[in-house]
C-alpha positions in Angstrom: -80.4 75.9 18.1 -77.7 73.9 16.1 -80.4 71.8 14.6 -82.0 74.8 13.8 -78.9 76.2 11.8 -78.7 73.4 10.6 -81.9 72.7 8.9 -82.0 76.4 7.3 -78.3 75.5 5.8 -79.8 72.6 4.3 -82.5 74.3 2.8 -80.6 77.2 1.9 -78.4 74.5 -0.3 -80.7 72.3 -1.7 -81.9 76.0 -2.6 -79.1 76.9 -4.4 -78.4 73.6 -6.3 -82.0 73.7 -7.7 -81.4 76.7 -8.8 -78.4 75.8 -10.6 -80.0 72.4 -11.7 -80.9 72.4 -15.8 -84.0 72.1 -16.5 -85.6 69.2 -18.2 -86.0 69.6 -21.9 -89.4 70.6 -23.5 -89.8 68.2 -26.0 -90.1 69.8 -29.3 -93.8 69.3 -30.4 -94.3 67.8 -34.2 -94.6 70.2 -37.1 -98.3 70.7 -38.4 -99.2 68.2 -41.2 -99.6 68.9 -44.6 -102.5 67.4 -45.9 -101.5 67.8 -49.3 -98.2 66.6 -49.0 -99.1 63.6 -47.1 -102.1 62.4 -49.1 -98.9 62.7 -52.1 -96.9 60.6 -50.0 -99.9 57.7 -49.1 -100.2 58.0 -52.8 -96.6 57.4 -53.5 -97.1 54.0 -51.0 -100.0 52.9 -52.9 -98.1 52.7 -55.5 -95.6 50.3 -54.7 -98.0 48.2 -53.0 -100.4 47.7 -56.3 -96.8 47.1 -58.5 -96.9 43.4 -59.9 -93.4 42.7 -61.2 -92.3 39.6 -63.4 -91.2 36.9 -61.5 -87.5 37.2 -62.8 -85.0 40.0 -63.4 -81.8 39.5 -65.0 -79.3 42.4 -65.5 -76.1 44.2 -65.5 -74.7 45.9 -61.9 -71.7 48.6 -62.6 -69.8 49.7 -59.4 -68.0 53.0 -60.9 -66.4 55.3 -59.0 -63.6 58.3 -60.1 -60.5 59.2 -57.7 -58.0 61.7 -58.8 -58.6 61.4 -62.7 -58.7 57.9 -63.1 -61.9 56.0 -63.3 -62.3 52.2 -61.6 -64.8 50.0 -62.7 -66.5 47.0 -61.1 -69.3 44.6 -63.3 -71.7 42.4 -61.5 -73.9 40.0 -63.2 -76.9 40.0 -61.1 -80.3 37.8 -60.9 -83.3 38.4 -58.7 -86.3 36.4 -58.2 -89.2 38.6 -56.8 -91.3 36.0 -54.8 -88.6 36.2 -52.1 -86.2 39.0 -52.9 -82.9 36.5 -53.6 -80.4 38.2 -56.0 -77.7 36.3 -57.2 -74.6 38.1 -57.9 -71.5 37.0 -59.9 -68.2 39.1 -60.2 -67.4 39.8 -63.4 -63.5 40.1 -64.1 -61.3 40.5 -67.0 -58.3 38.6 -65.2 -55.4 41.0 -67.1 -57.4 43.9 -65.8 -57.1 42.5 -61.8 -54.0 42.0 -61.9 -53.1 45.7 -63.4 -55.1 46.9 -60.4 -53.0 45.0 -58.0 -49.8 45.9 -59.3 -48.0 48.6 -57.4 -48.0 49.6 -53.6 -48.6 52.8 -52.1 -46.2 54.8 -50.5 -47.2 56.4 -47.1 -45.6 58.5 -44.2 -46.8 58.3 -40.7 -49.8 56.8 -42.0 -50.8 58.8 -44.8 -50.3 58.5 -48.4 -47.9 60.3 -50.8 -47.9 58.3 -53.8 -48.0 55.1 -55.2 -45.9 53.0 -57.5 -48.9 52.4 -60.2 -51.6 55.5 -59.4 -53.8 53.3 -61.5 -54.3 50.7 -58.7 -57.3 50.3 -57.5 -57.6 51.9 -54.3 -60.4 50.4 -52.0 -62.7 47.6 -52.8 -66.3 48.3 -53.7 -68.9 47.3 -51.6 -71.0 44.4 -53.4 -73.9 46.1 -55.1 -76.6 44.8 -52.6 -79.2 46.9 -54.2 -82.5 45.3 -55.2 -83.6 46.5 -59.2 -87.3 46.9 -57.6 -85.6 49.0 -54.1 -88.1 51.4 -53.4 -85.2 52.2 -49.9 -87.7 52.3 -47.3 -90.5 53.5 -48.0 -92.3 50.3 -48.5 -90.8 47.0 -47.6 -92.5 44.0 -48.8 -89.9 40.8 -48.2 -86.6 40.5 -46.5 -84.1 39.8 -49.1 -81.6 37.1 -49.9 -78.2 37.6 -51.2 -76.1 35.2 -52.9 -72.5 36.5 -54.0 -69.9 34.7 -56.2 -67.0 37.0 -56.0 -65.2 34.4 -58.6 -65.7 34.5 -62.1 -66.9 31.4 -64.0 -68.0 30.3 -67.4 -70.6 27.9 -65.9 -73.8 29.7 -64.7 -74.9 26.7 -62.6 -71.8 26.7 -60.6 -73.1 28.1 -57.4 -72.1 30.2 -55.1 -71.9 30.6 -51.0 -74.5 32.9 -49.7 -73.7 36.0 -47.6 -73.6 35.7 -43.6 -76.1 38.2 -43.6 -79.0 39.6 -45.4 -79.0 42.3 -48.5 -77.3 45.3 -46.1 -80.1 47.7 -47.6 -82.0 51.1 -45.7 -84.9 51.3 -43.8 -85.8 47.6 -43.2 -89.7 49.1 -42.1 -92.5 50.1 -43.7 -92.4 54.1 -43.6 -95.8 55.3 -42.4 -96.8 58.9 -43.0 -95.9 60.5 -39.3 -92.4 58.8 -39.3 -91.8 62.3 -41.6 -93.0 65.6 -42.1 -93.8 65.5 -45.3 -93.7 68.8 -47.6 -94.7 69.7 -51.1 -91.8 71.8 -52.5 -93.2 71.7 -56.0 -93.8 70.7 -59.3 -90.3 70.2 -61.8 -90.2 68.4 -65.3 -87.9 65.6 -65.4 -86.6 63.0 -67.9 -89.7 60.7 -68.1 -92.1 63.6 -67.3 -93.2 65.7 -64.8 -93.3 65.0 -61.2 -94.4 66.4 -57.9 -91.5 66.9 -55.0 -91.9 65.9 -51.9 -89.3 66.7 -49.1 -89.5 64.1 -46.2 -87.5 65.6 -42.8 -87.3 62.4 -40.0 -89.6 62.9 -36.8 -87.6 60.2 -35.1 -84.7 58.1 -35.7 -83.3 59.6 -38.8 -80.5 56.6 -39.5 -83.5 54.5 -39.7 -85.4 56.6 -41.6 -82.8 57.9 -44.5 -85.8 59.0 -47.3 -85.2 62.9 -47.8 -86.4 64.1 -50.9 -89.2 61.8 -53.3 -90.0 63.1 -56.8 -93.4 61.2 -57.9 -94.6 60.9 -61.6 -97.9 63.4 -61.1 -99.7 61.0 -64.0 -98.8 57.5 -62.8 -98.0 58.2 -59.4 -94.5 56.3 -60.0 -91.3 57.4 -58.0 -89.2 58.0 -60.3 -86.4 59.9 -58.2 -85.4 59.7 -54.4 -82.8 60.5 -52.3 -81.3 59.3 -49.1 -79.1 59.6 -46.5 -76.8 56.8 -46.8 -77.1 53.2 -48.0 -75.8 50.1 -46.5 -75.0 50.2 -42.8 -71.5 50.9 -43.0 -68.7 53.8 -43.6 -68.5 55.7 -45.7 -71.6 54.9 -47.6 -74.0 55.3 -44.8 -72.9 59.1 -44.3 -73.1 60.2 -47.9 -76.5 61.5 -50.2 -77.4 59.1 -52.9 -79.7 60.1 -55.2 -81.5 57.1 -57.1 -83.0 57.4 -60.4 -85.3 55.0 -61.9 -86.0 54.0 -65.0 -89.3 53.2 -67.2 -89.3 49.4 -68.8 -92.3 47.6 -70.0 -94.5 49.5 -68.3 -92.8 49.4 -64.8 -90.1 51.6 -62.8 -86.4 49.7 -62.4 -83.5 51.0 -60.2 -81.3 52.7 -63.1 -78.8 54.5 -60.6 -77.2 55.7 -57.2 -74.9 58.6 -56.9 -72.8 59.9 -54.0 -70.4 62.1 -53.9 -67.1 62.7 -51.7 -66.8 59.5 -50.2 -63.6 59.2 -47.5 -62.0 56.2 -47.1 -60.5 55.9 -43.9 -57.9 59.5 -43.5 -56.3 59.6 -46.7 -58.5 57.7 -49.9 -61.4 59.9 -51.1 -63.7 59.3 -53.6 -64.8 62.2 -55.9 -67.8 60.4 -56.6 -69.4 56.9 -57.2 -71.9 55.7 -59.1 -74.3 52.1 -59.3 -75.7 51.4 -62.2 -77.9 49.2 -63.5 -78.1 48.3 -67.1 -79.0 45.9 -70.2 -82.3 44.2 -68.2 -83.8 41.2 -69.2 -86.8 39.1 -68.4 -87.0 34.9 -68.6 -89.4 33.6 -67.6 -87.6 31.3 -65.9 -84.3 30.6 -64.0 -83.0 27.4 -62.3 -83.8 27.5 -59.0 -80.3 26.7 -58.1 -78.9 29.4 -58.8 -80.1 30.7 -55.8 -79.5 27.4 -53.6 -76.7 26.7 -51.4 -73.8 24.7 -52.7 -73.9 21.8 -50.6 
């Protein structure tokens, strides 16, 4: 009789407790494709794929960004061979200028900020524009790239510098394929160069990964010639922000011309109304010393 008892109490419980148990999630099935769109998008690929760039690039890399009303600039002379994706990157300082920017300290109360002794001080350091001029951020990846950084200034262009620990820090190191996104048409608009077809791009699956939102592709050429993304590098705060990328016509190709994000926090107290990298004054030699982008040994 006890057993009996028992064994309906058990049952009665295990009962209960499924009833109360939550149910497993449905998972949510993948938007319909749109053929249109993604034929737009393998187009887009294409693209890149067919581009034959020069062997060399050599150009100008500006780090601005604006806190408060004051504006902070950071130059980069930058080289990039495009067999193997190394960029060489050399600081570019006027000394009298640094050392304005590190005058001062700022004054803080239980860890945040009030003021500071010369407002003109610069108040973070930039991140290192790791930024290929031929980035197309993910949606094709040919080559893992190289960085080499001289954060020194020098007057002799053979004097080389230490390469990074790591690789160029750079989005979506995978070739995007047309189901990693649900792809949409949005519509025609007319932009600088011309006018282009917009695509919006909404992540299926691991959206840090894949950062592409919005793609804006020249409807005669089939060129991107505007993109944004959800973050660049892999670090805070730039991988949490929008950048939108805008590229520029030159000799028949498409160049990285610049990023933009806005409202960029610093740790609790330093934000950044906005910050852009540009890239400017490009050149073309036919040939660079291959040094340049040797180690130093």
């Amino acid at each position: 009789m006890k057993r009996a008892l028992f064994a309906a109490g058990f049952g009665t419980t295990a009962m209960i407790a499924s009833l109360g148990a939550r149910p497993k999630p449905v998972p949510t099935p993948s938007p319909s494709p749109d053929p249109v769109a993604d034929k737009l998008f393998a187009s887009a690929k294409d693209w890149w794929r067919d581009r034959a760039d020069l062997p060399y690039l050599e150009y100008g890399a500006l780090v601005r960004y604006k806190r408060n009303k004051y504006i902070f600039d950071n130059w980069w002379q930058a080289t990039f061979r495009t067999k193997d994706g190394a960029l060489h990157l050399e600081r570019l300082m006027v000394l009298e200028d640094e050392a304005k920017r590190l005058r001062g300290f700022p004054i803080t109360i239980f860890g945040f900020t009030i003021g500071d002794t010369n407002p003109q001080a610069e108040p973070i350091r930039a991140e290192v524009p790791f930024i290929e001029p031929t980035s197309n951020f993910g949606l094709l990846n040919r080559y893992q790239s190289h960085v080499y950084v001289s954060s020194e200034p020098t007057e002799n262009p053979l004097l080389l510098p230490e390469p990074s620990a790591t690789p160029l820090r750079q989005i979506g190191r995978v070739e995007a394929s047309t189901r990693d996104y649900d792809v949409r048409l949005l519509g025609e608009e007319s932009l600088r160069y011309g006018d282009a077809y917009h695509l919006k791009l909404t992540p299926l699956r691991e959206p840090k990964l894949f950062r592409l939102r919005d793609l804006w592709i020249d409807k005669a050429t089939g060129a991107t010639v505007q993109l944004t993304v959800d973050g660049i590098y892999n670090g805070k705060p730039y991988d949490g922000v929008r950048w939108t990328a805008h590229y520029v016509p030159l000799g028949g190709r498409w160049y990285v011309q610049q990023l933009r994000g806005d409202n960029l926090h610093f740790g609790l107290d330093i934000n950044i109304d906005a910050m852009e990298i540009d890239f400017v004054d490009y050149h073309f030699p036919t040939d660079v010393p291959h040094e340049r982008f040797e180690r130093l040994l």
